[in-house]
Residue frames relative to the residue before (quaternion, step in Angstrom):
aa qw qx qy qz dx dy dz
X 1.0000 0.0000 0.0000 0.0000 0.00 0.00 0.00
X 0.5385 -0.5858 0.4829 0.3657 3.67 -0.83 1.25
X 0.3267 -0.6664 0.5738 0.3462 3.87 -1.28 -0.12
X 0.3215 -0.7875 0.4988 0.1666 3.64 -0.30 1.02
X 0.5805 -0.6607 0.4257 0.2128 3.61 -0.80 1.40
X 0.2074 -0.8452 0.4909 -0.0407 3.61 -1.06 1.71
X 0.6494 0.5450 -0.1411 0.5112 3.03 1.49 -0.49
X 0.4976 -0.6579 0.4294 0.3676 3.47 -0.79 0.28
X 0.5913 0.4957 -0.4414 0.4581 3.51 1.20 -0.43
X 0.6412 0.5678 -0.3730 0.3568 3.28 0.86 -1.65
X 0.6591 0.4703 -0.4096 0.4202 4.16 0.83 -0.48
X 0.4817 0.7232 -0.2922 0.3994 3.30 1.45 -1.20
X 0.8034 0.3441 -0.1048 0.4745 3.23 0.89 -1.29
X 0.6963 0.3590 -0.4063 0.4703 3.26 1.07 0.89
X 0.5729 0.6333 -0.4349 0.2856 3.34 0.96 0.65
X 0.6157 -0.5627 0.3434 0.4317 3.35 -0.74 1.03
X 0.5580 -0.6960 0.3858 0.2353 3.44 -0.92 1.34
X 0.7118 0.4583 -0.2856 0.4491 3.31 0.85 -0.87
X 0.6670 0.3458 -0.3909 0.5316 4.13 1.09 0.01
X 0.2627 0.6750 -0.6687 0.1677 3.98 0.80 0.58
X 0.7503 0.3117 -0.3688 0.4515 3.68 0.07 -1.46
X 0.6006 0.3957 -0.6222 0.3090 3.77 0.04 -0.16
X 0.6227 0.4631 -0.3656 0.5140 3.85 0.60 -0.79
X 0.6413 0.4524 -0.3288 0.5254 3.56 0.32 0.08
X 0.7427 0.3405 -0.2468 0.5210 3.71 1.10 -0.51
X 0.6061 0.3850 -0.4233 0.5525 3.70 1.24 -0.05
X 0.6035 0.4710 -0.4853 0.4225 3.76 0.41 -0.50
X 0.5647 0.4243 -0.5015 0.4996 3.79 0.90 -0.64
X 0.6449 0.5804 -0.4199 0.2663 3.95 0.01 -1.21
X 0.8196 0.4329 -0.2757 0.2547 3.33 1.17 -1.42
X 0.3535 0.7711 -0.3573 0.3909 3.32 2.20 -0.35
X 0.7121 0.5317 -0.2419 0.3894 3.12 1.09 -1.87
X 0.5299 0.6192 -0.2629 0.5165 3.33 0.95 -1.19
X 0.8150 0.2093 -0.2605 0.4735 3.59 -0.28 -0.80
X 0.4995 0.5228 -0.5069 0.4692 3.61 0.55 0.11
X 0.6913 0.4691 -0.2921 0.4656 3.55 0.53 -1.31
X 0.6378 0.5373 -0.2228 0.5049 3.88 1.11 -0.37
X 0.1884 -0.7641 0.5275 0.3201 3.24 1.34 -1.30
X 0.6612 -0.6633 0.3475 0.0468 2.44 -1.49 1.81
X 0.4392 0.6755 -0.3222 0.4969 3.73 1.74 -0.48
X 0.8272 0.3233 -0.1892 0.4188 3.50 0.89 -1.20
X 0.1875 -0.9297 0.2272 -0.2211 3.45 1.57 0.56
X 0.8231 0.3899 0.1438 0.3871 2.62 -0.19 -1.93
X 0.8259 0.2365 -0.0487 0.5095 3.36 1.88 -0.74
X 0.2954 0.7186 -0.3957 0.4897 3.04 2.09 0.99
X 0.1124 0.7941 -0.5830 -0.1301 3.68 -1.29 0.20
X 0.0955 0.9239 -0.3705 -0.0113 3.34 -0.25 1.12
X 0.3681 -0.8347 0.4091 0.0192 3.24 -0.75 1.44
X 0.3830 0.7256 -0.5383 -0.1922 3.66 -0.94 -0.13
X 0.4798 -0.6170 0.4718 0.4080 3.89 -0.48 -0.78
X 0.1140 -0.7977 0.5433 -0.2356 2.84 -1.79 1.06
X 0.4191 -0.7752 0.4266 0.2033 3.75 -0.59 0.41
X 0.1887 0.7682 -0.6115 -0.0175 3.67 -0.44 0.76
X 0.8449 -0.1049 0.4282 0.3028 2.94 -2.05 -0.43
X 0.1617 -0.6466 0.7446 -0.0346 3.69 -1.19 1.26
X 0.4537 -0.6590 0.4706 0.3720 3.06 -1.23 0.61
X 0.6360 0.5123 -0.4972 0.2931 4.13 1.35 0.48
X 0.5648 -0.5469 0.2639 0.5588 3.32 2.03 0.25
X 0.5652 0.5381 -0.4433 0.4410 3.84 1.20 0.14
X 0.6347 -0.6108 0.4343 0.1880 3.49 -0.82 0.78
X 0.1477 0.8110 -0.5652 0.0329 4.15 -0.63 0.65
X 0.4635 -0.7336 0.4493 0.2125 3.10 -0.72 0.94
X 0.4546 -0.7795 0.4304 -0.0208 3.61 -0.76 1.69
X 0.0492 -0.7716 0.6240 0.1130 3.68 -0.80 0.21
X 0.1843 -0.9051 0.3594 -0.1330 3.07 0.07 1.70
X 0.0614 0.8520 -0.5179 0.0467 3.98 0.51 1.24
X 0.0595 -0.7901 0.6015 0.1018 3.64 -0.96 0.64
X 0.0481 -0.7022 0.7091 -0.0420 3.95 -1.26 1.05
X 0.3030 -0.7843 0.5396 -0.0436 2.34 -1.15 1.56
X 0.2297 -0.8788 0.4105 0.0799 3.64 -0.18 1.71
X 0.8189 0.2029 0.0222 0.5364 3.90 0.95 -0.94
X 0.1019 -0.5361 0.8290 0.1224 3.45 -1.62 1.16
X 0.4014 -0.5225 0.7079 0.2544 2.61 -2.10 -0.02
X 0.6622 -0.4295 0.2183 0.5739 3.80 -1.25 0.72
X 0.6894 0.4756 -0.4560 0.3009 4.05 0.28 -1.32
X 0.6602 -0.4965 0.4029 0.3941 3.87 1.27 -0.37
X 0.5502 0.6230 -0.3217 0.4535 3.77 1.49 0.03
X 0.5960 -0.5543 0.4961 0.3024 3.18 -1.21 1.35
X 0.1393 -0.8287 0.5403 0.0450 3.56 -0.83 1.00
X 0.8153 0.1041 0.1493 0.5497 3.26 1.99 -1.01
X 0.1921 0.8964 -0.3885 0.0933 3.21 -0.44 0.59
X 0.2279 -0.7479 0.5588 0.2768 4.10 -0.54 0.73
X 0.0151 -0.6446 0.7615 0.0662 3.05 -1.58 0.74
X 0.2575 -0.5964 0.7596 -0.0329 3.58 -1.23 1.16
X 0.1847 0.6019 -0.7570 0.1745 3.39 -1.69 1.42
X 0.2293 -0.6747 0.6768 -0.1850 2.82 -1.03 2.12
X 0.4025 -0.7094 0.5698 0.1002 3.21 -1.40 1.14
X 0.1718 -0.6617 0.7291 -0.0321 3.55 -0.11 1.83
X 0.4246 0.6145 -0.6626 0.0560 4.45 -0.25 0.04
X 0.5686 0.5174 -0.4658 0.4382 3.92 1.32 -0.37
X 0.7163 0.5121 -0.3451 0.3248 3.67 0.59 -0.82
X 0.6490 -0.3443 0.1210 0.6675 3.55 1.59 -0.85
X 0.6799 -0.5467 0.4881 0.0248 3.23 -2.26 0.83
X 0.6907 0.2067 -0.1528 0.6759 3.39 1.18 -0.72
X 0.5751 -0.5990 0.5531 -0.0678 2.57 -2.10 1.42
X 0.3418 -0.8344 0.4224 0.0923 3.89 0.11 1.52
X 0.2814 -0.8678 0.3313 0.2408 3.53 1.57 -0.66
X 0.5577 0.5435 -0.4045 0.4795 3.10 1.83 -0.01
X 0.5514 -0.5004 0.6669 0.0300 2.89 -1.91 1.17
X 0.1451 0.7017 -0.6930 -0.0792 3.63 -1.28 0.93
X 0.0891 -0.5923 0.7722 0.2122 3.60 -1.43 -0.19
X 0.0049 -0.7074 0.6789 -0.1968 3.34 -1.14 0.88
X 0.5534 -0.5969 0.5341 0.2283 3.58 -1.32 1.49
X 0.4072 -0.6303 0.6546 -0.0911 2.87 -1.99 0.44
X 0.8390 0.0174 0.1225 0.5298 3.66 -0.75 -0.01
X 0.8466 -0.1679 -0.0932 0.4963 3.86 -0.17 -0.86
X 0.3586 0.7958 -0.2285 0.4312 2.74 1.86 -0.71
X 0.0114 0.7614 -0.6417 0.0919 4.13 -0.79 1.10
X 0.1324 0.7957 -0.5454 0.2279 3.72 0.79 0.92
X 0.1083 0.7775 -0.6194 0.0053 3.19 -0.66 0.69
X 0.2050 0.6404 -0.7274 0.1370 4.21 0.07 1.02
X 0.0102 -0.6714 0.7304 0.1252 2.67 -2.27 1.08
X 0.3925 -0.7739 0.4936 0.0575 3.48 -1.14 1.37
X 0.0545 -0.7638 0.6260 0.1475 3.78 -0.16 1.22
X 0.0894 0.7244 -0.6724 -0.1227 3.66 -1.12 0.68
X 0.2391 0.6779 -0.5933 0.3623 3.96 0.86 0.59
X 0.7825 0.2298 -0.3917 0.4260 3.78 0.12 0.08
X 0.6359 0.4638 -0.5239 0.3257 3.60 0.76 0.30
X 0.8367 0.3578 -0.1757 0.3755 3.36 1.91 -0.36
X 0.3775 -0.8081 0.2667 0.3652 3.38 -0.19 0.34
X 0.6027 -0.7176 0.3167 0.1465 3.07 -1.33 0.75
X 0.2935 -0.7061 0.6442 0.0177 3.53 -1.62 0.84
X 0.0489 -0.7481 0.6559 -0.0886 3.16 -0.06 1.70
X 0.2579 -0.7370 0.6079 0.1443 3.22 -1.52 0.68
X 0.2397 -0.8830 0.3642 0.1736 3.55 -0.31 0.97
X 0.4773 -0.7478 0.3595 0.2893 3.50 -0.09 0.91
X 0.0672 -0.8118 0.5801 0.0011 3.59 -0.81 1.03
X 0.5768 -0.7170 0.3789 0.0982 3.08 -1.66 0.94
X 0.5423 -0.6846 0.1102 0.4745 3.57 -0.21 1.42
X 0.7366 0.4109 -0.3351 0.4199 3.50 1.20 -0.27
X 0.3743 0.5041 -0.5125 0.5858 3.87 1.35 0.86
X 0.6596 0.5314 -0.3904 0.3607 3.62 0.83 -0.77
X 0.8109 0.1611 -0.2040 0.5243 3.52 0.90 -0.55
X 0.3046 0.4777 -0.6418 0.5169 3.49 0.86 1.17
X 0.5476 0.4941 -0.4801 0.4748 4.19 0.38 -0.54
X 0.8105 0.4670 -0.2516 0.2484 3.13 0.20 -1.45
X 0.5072 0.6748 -0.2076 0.4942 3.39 1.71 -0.59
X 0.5746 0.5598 -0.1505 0.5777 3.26 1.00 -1.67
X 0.9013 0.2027 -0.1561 0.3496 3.79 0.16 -0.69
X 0.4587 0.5392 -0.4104 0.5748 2.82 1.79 0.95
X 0.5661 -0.5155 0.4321 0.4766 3.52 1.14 0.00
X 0.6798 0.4189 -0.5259 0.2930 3.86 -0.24 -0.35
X 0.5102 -0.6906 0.4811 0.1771 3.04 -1.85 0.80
X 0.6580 -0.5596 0.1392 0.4843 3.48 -0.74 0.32
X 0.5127 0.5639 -0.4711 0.4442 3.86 0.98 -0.48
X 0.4501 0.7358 -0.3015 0.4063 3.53 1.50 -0.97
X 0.6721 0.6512 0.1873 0.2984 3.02 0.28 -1.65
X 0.6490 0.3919 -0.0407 0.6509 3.00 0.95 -1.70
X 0.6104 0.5742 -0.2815 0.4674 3.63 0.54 -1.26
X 0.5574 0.6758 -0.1600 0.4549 3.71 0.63 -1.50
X 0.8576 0.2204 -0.0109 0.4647 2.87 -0.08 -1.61
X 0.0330 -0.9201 0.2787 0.2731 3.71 0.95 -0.70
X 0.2851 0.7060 -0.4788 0.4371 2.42 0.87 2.28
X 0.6386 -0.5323 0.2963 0.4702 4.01 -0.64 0.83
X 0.4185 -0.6216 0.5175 0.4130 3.56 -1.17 0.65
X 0.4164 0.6396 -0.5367 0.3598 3.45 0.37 0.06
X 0.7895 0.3429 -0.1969 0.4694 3.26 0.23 -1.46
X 0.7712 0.3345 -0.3701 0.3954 3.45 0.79 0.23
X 0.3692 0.4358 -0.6674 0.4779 3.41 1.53 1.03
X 0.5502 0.6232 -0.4364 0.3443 3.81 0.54 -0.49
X 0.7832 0.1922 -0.2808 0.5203 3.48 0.30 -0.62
X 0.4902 0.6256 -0.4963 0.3491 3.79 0.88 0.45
X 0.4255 0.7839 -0.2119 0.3993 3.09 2.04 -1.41
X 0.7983 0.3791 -0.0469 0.4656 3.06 0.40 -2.09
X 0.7010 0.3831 -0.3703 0.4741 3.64 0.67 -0.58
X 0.4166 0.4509 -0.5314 0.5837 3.86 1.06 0.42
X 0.6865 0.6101 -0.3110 0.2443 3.04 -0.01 -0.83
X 0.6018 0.5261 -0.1415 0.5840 3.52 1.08 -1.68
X 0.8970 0.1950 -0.1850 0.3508 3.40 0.46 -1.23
X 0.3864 -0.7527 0.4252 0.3215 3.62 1.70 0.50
X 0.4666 0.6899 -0.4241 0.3555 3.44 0.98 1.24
X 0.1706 -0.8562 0.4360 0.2183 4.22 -0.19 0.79
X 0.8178 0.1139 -0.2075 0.5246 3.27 1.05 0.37
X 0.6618 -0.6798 0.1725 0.2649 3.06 -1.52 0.74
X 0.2422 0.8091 -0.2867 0.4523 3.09 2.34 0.12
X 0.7653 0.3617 -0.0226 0.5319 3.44 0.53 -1.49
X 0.6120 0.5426 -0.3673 0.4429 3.64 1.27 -0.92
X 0.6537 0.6114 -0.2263 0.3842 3.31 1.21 -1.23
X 0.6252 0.5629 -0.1708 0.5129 3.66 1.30 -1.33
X 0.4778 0.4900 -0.4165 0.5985 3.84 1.17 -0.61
X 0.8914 0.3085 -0.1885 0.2735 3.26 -0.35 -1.43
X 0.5055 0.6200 -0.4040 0.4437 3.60 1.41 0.07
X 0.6603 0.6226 -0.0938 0.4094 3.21 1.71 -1.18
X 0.6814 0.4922 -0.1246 0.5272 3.12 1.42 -0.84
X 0.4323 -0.6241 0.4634 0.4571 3.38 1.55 -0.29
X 0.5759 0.5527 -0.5238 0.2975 3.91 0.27 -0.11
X 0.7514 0.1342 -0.3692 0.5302 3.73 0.50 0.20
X 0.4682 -0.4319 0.6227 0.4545 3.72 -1.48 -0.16
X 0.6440 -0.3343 0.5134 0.4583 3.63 -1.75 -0.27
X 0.1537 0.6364 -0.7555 -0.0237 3.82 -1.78 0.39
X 0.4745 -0.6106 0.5576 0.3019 3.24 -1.26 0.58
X 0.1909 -0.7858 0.5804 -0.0960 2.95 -0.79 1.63
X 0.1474 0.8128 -0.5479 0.1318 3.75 0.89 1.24
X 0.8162 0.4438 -0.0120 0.3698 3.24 0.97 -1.59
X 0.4183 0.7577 -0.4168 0.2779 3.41 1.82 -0.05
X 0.3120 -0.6351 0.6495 0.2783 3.71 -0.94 0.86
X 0.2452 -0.7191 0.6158 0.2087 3.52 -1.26 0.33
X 0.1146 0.6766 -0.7237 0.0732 3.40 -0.69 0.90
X 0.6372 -0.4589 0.5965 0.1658 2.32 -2.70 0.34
């Protein structure tokens, strides 16, 4: 059984690298936010957004991440707090960037925070089940006659749908095609020592 991350770094250190500054820019929003609410009412804020971590096969899924705060201490300092992250990657793949805080108990807050326009985006482009296992082929190393054989379909058509899956993913090689799609969660990790790169 994997060891599941206790620490705040140890989670830190599974979040997809490319959504740090957005998590870094909503955790700043929600500060701001509860200030603008006031810090007294705290205690009855819940604030949520989404994100991508770490799987325990090393492919990346995209989290829905809420955090309640439960304890001050007399000086007024956060002493405690639950945070709950649930894996929404069956429900969807792309990340909305918005930021909510939202009441609790008596509390009926209802802020929503858009930070998609300060960052840029990471569509994922939706592939057909038979692009899905042309990837998978591709990132096993086989070439298209490869491939073609496999699949028993003309290598032609499978420089075509190699074509197009550059294409979708605005990637020129299969190096980089391969890194998108590790990123995106569409493949697991493979040990890619021995891959020939072709065109």
């Amino acid at each position: 059984m994997a060891t599941q991350p206790t620490t705040i770094r140890e989670i830190i250190d599974q979040i997809h690298p490319d959504d740090l500054d957005f998590v870094l820019k909503a955790e700043e929003a929600t500060l701001v936010k509860m200030k603008e609410i006031g810090f007294e009412h705290q205690l009855f804020l819940k604030t949520s957004y989404c994100f991508r971590m770490r799987v325990s096969n090393g492919s990346y899924h995209l989290f829905h991440h809420q955090a309640i705060h439960l304890a001050k201490d007399h000086f007024g300092r956060l002493t405690s707090a639950l945070n709950i992250h649930t894996d929404v990657q069956h429900i969807t793949q792309s990340n909305n960037k918005i930021v909510l805080v939202t009441g609790i108990g008596t509390r009926d807050d209802y802020c929503q925070i858009d930070l998609s326009k300060q960052l840029p985006q990471f569509d994922i482009p939706k592939f057909s089940k038979r692009e899905m296992e042309i990837v998978s082929l591709v990132a096993k190393g086989n070439s298209s006659p490869q491939i073609a054989e496999k699949l028993f379909i003309s290598p032609d058509t499978v420089r075509t749908h190699r074509k197009n899956l550059f294409r979708k993913t605005k990637t020129k090689s299969v190096g980089e095609f391969i890194r998108k799609c590790i990123e995106w969660g569409l493949l697991q990790l493979f040990c890619f020592f021995n891959i020939e790169f072709f065109i």
